[in-house]
N, C-alpha and C positions, 0 to 999 in steps of 0.2 A: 723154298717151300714155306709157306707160310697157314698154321693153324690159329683159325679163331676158337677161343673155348669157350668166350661168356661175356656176361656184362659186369662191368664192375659195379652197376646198382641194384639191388631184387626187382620182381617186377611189378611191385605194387610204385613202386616209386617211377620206375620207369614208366608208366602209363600216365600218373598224375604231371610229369614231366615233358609229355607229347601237349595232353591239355593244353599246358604253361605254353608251350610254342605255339598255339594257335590263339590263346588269348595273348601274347608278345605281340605276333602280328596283329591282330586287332590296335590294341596299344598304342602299337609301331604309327599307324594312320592319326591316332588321336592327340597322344604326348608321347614325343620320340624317346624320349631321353628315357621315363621308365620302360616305354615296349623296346627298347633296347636291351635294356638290364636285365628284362623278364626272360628276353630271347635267349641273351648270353648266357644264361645258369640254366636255362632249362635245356638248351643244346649240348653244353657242358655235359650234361648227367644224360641224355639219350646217345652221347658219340662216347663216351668210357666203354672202352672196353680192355680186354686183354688175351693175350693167347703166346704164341709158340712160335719161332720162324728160324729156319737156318739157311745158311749160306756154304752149298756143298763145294763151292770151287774154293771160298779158304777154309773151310773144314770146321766149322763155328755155328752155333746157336745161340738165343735168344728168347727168354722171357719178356714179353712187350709190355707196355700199358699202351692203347693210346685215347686220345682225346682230339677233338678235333680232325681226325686222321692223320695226326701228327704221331708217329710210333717212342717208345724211349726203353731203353732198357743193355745193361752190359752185355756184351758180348762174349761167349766162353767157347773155350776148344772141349770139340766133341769126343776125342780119341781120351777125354779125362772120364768120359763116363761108358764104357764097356756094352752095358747089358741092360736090357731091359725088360719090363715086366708089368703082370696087371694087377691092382690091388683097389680095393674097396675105399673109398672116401664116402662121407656122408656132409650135404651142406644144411644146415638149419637155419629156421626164420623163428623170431619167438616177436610176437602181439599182443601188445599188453590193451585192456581195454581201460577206460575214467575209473571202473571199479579194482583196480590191479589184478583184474585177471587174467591169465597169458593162456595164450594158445601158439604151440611150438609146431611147427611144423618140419619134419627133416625128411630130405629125399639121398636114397640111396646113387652112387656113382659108381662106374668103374673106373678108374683112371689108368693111363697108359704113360709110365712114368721113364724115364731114362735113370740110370742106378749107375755109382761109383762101383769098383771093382771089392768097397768093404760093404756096400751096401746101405751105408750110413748115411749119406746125401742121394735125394731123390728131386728131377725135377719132372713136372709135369709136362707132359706135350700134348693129350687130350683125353678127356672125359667122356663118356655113354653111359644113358643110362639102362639099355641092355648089355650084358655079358657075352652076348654071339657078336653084338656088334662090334664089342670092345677087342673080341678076338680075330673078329674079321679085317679088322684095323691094323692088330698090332705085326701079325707076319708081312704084307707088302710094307709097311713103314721101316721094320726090322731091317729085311733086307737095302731099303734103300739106303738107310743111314749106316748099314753094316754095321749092326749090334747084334747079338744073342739073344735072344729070348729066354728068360731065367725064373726059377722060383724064388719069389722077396727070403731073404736070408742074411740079416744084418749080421756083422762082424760083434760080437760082444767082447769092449774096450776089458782092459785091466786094470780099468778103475772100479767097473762092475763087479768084474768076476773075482777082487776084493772083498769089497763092501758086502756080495751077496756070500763071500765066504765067513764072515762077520759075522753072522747073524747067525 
């Protein structure tokens, strides 16, 4: 099963990057060798992406990047991560203008993470940005991968509960 979650460019970029492919092509008919170069970088940054994939007959998953639709990324056994759950991520863009002024922009997510048994490693397997979708998602996925559905509850190490005895 394989999930796409995004692009690894914003989309301000990625629009000025569709452009760049159709003036490549132009180019491409005029002087090869730059509407080549144009084409490569700008195909480059419209085929990045990234997302989630496992492989249930050896019991393994994967964080992808790919490019080109060429996929890459390690492979990890799934039976290390138990439980899973849905927690609030937030992605931000910040725009600065010639005058240094910035305009931030953050958009809330829910993400649909898979979780170690201490809770302390989380990986992503997909993002919504409604909360019914995100729950509509996580039980048939649950069951598929046979994980639990849990409340986020990280293990506090003792080096924390130390330090916060410290103080």
């Amino acid at each position: 099963m394989e999930i796409k979650i995004g692009q690894s460019f914003p989309p301000t970029i990625l629009f000025v990057s569709k452009l760049f492919t159709v003036v490549g092509l132009l180019f491409l008919l005029l002087i090869p060798i730059l509407g080549f170069i144009i084409l490569a970088i700008s195909t480059f940054i419209w085929s990045t992406s990234y997302g989630f994939e496992t492989n249930k007959f050896s019991g393994q998953f994967r964080e992808y990047g790919r490019t080109f639709g060429i996929k890459w990324g390690k492979w990890q056994n799934l039976d290390q991560f138990p439980d899973m759950t849905i927690l609030t991520l937030k992605e931000g863009l910040t725009v600065r203008s010639r005058s240094n002024v910035s305009l931030t922009v953050v958009e809330n997510y829910y993400g649909i993470y898979l979780l170690t048994s201490s809770h302390r490693t989380k990986i992503l397997v997909n993002k919504f940005k409604d909360l019914e979708e995100a729950k509509d998602f996580i039980t048939p996925i649950a069951l598929s991968l046979k994980k639990e559905v849990v409340q986020y509850n990280p293990a506090i190490s003792k080096r924390t509960r130390m330090r916060r005895g410290n103080r």
